[in-house]
N, C-alpha and C positions, 0 to 999 in steps of 0.2 A: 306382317307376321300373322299367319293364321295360325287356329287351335284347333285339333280336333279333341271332339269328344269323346271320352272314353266310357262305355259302358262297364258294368258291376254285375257279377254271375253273384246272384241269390242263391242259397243253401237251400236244404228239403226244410230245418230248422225256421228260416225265415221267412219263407212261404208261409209256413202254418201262424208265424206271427202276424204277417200280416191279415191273415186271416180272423185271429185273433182278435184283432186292431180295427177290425169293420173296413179295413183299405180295399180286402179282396171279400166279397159276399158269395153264397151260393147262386146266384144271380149273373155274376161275370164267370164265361165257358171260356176258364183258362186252363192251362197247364203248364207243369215246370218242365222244360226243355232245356239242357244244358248251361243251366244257373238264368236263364230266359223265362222270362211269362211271358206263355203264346197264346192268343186268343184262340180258339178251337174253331171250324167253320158250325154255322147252323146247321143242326139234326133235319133234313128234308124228309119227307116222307119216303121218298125210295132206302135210304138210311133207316128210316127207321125199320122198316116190313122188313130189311135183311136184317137186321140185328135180331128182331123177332125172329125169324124164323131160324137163325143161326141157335139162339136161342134154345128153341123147341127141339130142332134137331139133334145140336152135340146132349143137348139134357136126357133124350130120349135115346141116346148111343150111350154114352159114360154113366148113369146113372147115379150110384152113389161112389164109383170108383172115384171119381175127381168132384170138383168142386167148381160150376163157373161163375165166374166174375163178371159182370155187364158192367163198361165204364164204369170201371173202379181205380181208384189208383195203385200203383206198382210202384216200389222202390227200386229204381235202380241202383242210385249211386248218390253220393252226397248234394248233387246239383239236379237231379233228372227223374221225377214223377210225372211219368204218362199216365195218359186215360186210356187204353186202347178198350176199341169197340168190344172187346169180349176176352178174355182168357181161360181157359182147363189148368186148374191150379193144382196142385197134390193136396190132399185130403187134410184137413188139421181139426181136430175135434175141438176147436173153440171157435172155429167158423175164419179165421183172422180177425177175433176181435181186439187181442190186444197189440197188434201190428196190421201196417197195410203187408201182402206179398211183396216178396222181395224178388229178383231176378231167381234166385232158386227156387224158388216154390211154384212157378212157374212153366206148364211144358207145353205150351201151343199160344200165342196170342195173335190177336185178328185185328187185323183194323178194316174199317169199311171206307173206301173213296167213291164220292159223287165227285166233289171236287177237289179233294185234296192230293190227288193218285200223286204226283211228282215231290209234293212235301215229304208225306210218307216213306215214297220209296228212297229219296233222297235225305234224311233227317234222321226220321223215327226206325227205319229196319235197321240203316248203320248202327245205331244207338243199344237196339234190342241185340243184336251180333255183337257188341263189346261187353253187354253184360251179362252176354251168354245164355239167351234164350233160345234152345234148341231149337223153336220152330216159330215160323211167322206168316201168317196169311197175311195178302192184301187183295181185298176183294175190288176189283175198279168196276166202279157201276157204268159208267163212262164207256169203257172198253170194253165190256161186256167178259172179260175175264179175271179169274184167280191167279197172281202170282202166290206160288209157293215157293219161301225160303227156307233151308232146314242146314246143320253141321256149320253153328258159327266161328268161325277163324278171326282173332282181332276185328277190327271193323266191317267185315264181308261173312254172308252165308258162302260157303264152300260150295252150296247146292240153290240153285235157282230154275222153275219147272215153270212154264206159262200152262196154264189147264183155260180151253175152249167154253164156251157155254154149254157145246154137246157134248160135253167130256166127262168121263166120268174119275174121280183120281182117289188114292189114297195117303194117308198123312206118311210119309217116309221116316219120322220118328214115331208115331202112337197108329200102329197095326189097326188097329181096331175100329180108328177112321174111314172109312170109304163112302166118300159123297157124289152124288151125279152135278156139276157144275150150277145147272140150272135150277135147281131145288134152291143154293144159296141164292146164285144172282136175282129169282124171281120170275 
């Protein structure tokens, strides 16, 4: 007779306990992934220059219309706080201090892949699509391209755009976006 083991989906709640508890530190690069603690990959340098310069950019487009978030956490849902490499949050004059953002307050989030392009596209965009965040960059260092997701439907964007490195594209939900590829990738 064999047994399998069944694993236990962790709450947003219990996360923060263990937190709490010294079990999880700011030290361990995890995050909540559908009641999962996922270790995050190491920030390499190409990771980081884009986050920088993503950074600099949307900060120098939106100004004070929106708010960005640099790996911060998001609520989704009872089981699932990502870190995504960047978000343009809606404005809230306490900064979100007394909550993390939640999927609505949220109108664009970016993740950056060196190596994680297949987790992301496979995991974290389904995820951001069910809890209805209208828009999702995934920047693949790797491939030398930006997929843009935008009009989330149940688990799937409605709208998926691969943009070149010599391309130049627009956010198809926030007008106001228009980036030349290669600015992000570097």
């Amino acid at each position: 007779m064999t047994t399998q083991r069944q694993g236990r989906a962790f709450t947003v709640g219990e996360y923060y306990q263990m937190a709490e508890a010294n079990i999880l530190t700011e030290e361990d690069r995890v995050e909540l992934i559908a009641g999962q603690i996922v270790a995050m990959s190491p920030i390499g340098s190409r990771h980081a220059a884009c986050v920088k310069r993503l950074n600099l950019l949307l900060g120098k487009m939106v100004g004070d219309s929106m708010l960005l978030g640099v790996q911060d956490p998001i609520a989704l849902d009872a089981y699932s706080e990502p870190e995504p490499d960047l978000v343009l949050l809606r404005p809230r004059a306490d900064f979100y201090a007394a909550a993390h953002p939640s999927a609505v307050d949220v109108l664009l989030a970016i993740e950056v892949a060196d190596t994680s392009a297949s987790y992301d596209r496979e995991v974290k965009v389904p995820l951001y699509a069910q809890a209805g965040i209208p828009e999702v960059w995934l920047i693949n260092l790797q491939a030398g391209r930006i997929e843009v997701y935008a009009h989330p439907q149940g688990k799937a964007y409605q709208q998926r755009v691969e943009v070149s490195a010599d391309a130049t594209f627009t956010s198809p939900t926030l007008a106001s976006l228009k980036l030349a590829a290669a600015d992000l990738l570097g």
